[in-house]
N, C-alpha and C positions, 0 to 999 in steps of 0.2 A: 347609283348615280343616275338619275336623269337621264333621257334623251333628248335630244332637238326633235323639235317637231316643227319648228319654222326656220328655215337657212334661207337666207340674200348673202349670193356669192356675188363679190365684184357686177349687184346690179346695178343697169342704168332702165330709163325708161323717157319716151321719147314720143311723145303727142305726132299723131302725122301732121294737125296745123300750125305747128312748133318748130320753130329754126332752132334749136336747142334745146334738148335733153330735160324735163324736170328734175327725175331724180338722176344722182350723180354717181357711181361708184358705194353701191351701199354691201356693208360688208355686216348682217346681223344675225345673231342666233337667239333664238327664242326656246325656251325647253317645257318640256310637258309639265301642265298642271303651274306655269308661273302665272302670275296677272301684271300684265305690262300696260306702265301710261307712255302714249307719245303724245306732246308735247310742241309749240312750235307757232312763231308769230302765222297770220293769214298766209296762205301765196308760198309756203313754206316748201309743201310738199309731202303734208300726213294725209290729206285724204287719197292722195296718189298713191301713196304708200298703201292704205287702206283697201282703195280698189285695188291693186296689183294683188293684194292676197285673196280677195272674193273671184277675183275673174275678170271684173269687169274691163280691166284692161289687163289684156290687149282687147277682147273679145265683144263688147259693149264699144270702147271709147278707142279708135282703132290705134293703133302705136307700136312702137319698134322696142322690145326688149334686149338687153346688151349684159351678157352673164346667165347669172341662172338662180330661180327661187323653187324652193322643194316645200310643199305644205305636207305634212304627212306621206312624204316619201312619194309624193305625187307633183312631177316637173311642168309647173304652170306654162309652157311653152308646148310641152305635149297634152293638157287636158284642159277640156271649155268649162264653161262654168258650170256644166249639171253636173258633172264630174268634180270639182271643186266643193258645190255646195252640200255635198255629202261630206266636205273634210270641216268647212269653216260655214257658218251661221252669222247671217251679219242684221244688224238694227241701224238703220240709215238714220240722217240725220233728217231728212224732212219726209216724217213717217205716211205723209198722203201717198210715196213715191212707193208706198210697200205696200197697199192693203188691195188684198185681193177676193177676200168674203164678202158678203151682202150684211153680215153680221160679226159681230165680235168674235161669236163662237166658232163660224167658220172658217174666219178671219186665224183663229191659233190653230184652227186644226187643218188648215189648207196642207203643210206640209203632211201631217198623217194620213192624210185621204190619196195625197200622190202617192204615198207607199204603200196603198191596200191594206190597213193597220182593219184590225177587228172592230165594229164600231162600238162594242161595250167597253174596248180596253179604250176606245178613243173618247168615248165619254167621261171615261176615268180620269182622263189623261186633260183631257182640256179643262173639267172640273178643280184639277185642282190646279194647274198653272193659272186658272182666270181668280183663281184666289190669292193666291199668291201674288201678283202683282193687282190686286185689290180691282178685280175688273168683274169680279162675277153677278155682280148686280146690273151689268152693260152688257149680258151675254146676248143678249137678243135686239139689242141696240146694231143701228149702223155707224160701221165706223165714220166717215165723214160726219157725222150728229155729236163728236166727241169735243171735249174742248182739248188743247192743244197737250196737254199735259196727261189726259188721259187717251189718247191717239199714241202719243211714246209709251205707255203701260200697256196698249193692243200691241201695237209692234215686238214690244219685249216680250209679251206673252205670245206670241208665234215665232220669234226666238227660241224660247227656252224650254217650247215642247218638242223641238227638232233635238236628235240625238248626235249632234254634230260636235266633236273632238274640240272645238275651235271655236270659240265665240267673238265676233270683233263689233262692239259699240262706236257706232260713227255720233259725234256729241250726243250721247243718251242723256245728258241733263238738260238741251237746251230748253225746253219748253215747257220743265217742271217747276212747280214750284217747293222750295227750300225743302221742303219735308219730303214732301214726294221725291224730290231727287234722294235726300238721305235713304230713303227705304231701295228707292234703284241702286246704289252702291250696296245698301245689304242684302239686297238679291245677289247683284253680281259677286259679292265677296261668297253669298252662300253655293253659287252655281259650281263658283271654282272649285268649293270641298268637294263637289261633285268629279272629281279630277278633270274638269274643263281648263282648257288655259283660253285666258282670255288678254284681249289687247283693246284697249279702250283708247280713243283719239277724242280728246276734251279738252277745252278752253279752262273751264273751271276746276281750277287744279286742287284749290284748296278743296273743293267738295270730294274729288276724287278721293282726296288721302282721308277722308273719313273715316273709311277702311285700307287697313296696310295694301301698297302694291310692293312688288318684289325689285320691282329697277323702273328707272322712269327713262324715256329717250327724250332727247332732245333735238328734234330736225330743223335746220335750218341752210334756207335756199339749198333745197336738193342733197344736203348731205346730212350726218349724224352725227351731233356740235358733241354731245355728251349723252351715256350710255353707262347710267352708275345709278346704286342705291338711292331712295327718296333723301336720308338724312346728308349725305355728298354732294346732291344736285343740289338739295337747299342751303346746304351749308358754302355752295359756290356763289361768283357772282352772275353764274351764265341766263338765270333767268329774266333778271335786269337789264342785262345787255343784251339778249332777245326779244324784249318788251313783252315778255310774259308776264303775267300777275302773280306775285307770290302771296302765300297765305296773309292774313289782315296781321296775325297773332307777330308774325317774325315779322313785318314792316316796325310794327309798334317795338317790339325786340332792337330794332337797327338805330330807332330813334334814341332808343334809351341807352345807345352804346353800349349793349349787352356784347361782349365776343359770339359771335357765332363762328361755332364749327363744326364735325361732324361728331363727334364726342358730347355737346350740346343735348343733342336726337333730335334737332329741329323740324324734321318730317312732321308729327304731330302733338298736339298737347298733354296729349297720355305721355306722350316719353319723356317729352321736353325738362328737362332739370330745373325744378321751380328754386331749388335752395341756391343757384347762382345768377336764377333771373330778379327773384325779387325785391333785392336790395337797390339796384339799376333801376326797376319802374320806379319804386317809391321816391327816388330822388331824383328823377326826370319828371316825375309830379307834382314836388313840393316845389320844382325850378319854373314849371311851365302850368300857368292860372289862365281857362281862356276867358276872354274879355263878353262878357252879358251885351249882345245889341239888340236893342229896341228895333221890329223891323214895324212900318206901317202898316196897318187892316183895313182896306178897300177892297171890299165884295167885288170880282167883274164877272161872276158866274154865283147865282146862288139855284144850288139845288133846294128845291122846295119838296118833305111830303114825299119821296117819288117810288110808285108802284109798278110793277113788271112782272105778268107771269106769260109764258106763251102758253094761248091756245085758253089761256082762263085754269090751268091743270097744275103746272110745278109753278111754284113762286122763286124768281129770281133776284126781285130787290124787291124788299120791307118796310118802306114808308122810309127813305133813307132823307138823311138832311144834310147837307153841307155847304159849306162857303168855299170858291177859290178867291183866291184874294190876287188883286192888280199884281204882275210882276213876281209873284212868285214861282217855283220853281214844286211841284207837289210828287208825292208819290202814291199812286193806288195798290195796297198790296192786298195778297189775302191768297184763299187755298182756289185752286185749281177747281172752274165752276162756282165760283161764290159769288160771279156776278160783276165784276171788274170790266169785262171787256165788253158786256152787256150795254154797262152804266155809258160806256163812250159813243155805244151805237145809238144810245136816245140822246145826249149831245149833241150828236151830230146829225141826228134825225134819218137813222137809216133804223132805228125800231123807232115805235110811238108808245111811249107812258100810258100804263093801265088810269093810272092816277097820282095830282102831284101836278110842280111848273117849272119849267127851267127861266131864269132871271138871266141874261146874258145885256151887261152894261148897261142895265136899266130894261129894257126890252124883252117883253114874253117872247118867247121864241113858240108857242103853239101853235103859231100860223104860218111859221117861216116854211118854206119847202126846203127840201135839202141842198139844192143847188142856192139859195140864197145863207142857209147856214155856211155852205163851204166858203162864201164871201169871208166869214170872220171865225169859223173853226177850222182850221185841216187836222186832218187825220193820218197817222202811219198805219199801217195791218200787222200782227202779230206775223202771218202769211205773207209772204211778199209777191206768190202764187196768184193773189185775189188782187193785187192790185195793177199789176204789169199787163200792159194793155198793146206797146209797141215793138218794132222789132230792134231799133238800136237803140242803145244806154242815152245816147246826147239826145233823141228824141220823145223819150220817157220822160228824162226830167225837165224837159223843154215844154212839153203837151200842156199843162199849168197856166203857162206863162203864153203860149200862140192861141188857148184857148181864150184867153184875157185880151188878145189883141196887142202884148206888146211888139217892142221893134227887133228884130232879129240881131241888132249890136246889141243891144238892152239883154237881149234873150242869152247871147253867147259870154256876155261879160257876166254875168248871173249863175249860167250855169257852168261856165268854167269854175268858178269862184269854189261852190259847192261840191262840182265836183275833187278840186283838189282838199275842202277839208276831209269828204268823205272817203279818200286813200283811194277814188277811180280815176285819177287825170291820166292815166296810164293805159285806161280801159276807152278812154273819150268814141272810139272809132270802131269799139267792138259792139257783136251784134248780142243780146241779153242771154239768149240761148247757151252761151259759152261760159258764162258765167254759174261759181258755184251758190249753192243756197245762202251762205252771209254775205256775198257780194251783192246778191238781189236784191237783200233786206238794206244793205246799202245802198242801192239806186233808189228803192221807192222812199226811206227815207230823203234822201237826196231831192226826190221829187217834187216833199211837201217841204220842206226847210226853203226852197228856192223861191216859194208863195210867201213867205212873211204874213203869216195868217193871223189874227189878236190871241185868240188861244190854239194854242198848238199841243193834240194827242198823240202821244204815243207809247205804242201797245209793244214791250219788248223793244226797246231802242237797238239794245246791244247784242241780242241773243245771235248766238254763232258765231262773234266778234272776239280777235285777241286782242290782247290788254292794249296795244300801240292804238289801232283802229277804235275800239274804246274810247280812250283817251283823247284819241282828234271828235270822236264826233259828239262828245259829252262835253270837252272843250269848246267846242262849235255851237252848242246847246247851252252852256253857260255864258258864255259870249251875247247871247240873243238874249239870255237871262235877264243877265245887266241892261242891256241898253231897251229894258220894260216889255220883256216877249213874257207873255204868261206862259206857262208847258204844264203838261201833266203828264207824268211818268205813269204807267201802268206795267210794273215790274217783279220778274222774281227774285231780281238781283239784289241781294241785301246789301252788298258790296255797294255800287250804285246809289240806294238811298240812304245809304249812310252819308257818301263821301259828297252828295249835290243837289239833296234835296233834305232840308231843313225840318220839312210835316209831313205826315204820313195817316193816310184813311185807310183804318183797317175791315174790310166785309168779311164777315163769317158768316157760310149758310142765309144770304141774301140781308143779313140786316150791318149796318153799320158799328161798330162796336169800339172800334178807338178813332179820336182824331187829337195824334198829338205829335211830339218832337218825335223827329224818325230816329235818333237814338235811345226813347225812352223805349219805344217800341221793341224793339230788340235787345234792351234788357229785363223784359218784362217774360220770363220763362212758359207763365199760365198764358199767355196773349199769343205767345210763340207759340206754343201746342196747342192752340184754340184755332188759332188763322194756316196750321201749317206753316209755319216760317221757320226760322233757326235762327235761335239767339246768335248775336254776332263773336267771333269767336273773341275781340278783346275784351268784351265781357269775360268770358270763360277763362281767358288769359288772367284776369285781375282776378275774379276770383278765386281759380288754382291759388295764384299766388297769394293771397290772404290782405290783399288791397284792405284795408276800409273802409274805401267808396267805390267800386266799380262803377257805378253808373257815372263819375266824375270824371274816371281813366278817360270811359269810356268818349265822352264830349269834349273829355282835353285832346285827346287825340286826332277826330276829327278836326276840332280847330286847328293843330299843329300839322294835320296832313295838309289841309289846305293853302296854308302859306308855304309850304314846302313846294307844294304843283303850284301857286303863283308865280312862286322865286322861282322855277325851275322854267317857267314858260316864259 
């Protein structure tokens, strides 16, 4: 039988500049060698949960503990965090906040050097963890030179050369894209054979159960809603009533008034009992045709031609060509470094085109300076780090609009507005500092949304965002949609451009390679392993089941999702 190796006896936890308790009376056992997901809308109470097991509170974020939590037989009220971090190993969620090498290689071998480790075995040792999470080619690279997705692959790789009992992943997918996150889920499924137990706190759930986890939690406001197997938790309604996002494959399952239960194995599509699903899809497909609309083609951005290498040395975009067209709604997908986030920096004119023209409404933009481009592009940051400039939230997304000279009633009725889509009207008076990493990404969205710019970028809308906050600021984004805001998504979220944005440009390895329907995209399997992405799992869903036409499922569905969130809003 197992041991525990994590107990929360009757904890509470209690911020010192908090009138009230975060976490509430938590009563949890965790046992050696399981893999546990928590779960749990924003503001919930997992990354509390998360720091209480590293250290960091009390000991980092100052606070009052009330009961008792033992990590490995070690009572975090009697030991600090060096003492800790011998029992549990943790991968934050905004990996700038971890690195402490000059390079990659030092960067995974920081912890073996604090331990006086032999430097042959520590070459051994770093060799093959920076392969393993596919970093050995960036060993002598600086980590800040990384693109975002491969920043979480340095952090994971000085994770997982620590010999620490205990692994805990603070959102380890958010900054990956779809493949690369898969391959991070098979790392960590393979870390566990290693008899690590590990506890991952992630939004993206469905990527999570990629690989089996043993029990998922579920936190909400400070306590522990449900604490049962993946096939139980899915087979409830508690993640809908939490506004978590459940997998794509089981919404499409709900629609088709399939019974779900936990006998089903709805956790994943491996389990899932195709011989009682697929009689339900086929006749939720023969009932529901989506309607073909003709949408209009008005170029108000044309990429001409466009060249990019830094320094004249690595080429980042390949004579790439595209149209945005008036009013629509775009997605930039592709594999981590392929050039996506590049392409919005010569946009916006914060890099300059080797070769090539940008067409914006009729007008070359090659002589625009950047503060006259900001006139009619804004930009989000994948970082929310690079863009926060002030010390309170209302004057961050305020800065914008006082630099423009509007009127301070003009200013507050604008930025109240924004803030209550963006789930901070609650935050109005706090100062940014207090704020976690998806609330920041929150405020500087918040910040460019409040300019009503012609074209509107953004890098990562939603990354570190649960599905409720999601949902308001995509809602908030399609709202702008309609009433003729052009936007350009630049996303890992497949989820995302399926369900809001219609076309999809896909970069591989700096050159351009698809521009078509963002659901043809993701049933195109060769395009999927070409760009890093993952076929979407209704795809996978209709084929298990011997569909037909998958690609049909896959677009009726879409259609049907969307009038479902109209009628529902």
């Amino acid at each position: 039988m197992k041991k525990p190796i994590i107990e929360f006896k009757n904890f509470s936890y209690q911020y010192r500049v908090q009138a009230e308790p975060t976490l509430h009376d938590i009563n949890l056992t965790i046992y050696e060698g399981e893999k546990i997901l928590i779960v749990g809308p924003s503001g919930c109470g997992k990354s509390t949960l998360g720091n209480c097991l590293n250290g960091l509170n009390p000991y980092s974020y100052t606070g009052t503990i009330t009961g008792d939590l033992i990590i490995d037989g070690y009572n975090t009220k009697e030991h600090g965090i060096f003492d800790l971090s011998q029992k549990i190993g943790t991968v934050l969620q905004d990996s700038d906040g971890q690195f402490i090498g000059l390079t990659v290689g030092e960067d995974i071998a920081f912890a073996l050097e604090n331990d006086c480790m032999d430097q042959e075995e520590m070459f051994k040792r770093v060799s093959r963890i920076s392969h393993l999470v596919d970093m050995d080619s960036f060993i002598d690279q600086a980590p800040y030179e990384l693109s975002g997705g491969q920043k979480q692959r340095c952090a994971l790789g000085g994770v997982m050369v620590n010999e620490a009992r205990i692994l805990l992943f603070d959102e380890p997918l958010a900054n990956l894209d779809p493949k690369t996150g898969q391959v991070a889920i098979e790392l960590i499924d393979q870390i566990q054979k290693e008899e690590k137990t590990i506890v991952i706190i992630e939004h993206r759930l469905e990527d999570v159960l990629y690989r089996n986890v043993d029990r998922i939690i579920v936190v909400n406001e400070g306590t522990i809603a449900m604490d049962d197997t993946p096939d139980k938790v899915l087979a409830s309604d508690i993640l809908v009533e939490m506004g978590i996002r459940e997998p794509l494959y089981l919404t499409a399952c709900k629609y088709a008034n399939v019974p779900i239960s936990e006998e089903l194995r709805p956790a994943s599509l491996e389990t899932l009992d195709m011989g009682i699903v697929k009689p339900y899809l086929e006749n939720w497909l023969q009932e529901n045709k989506p309607e073909v609309v003709e949408t209009c083609k008005d170029p108000i951005l044309e990429i001409k031609d466009i060249c990019f290498s830094y320094d004249g040395k690595k080429t980042i975009l390949d004579h790439v060509n595209a149209n945005v067209y008036r009013g629509e709604m775009l997605a930039i997908v592709g594999k981590n470094g392929a050039g996506k986030s590049t392409l919005s920096k010569i946009i916006t004119g914060f890099e300059t085109e080797d070769s090539g023209k940008l067409i914006l409404d009729g007008e070359d933009l090659s002589d625009f300076t950047i503060k006259e481009r900001a006139e009619k592009v804004g930009i989000v940051l994948q970082n929310p780090n690079q863009m926060i400039s002030q010390t309170l939230i209302y004057d961050e997304i305020a800065l914008g609009l006082r630099i423009r000279g509007v009127s301070e009633d003009e200013i507050d009725k604008r930025v109240t507005q924004v803030m209550k889509i963006c789930g901070l009207s609650s935050f109005k008076k706090w100062p940014i500092s207090a704020l976690s990493y998806g609330q920041k990404k929150r405020v500087t969205i918040a910040s460019i949304l409040v300019l009503n710019p012609k074209v509107l970028i953004l890098d990562e809308p939603t990354a570190g965002q649960d599905y409720r906050h999601y949902s308001e600021i995509m809602s908030f984004l399609k709202s702008l949609n309609e009433n003729g805001q052009t936007i350009i998504l630049i996303t890992h979220d497949m989820h995302l451009m399926l369900e809001y944005t219609k076309r999809a440009l896909v970069l591989v390895d700096s050159k351009l390679v698809a521009d078509e329907d963002a659901y043809e995209v993701l049933c195109d399997p060769e395009l999927c392993a070409s760009a890093n992405l993952k076929e979407t799992s209704l795809f996978s869903l209709a084929t298990k089941a011997g569909l037909s036409d998958p690609n049909q499922f896959v677009h009726t569905f879409i259609q049907y999702d969307k009038e479902v969130r109209e009628h529902e809003n």
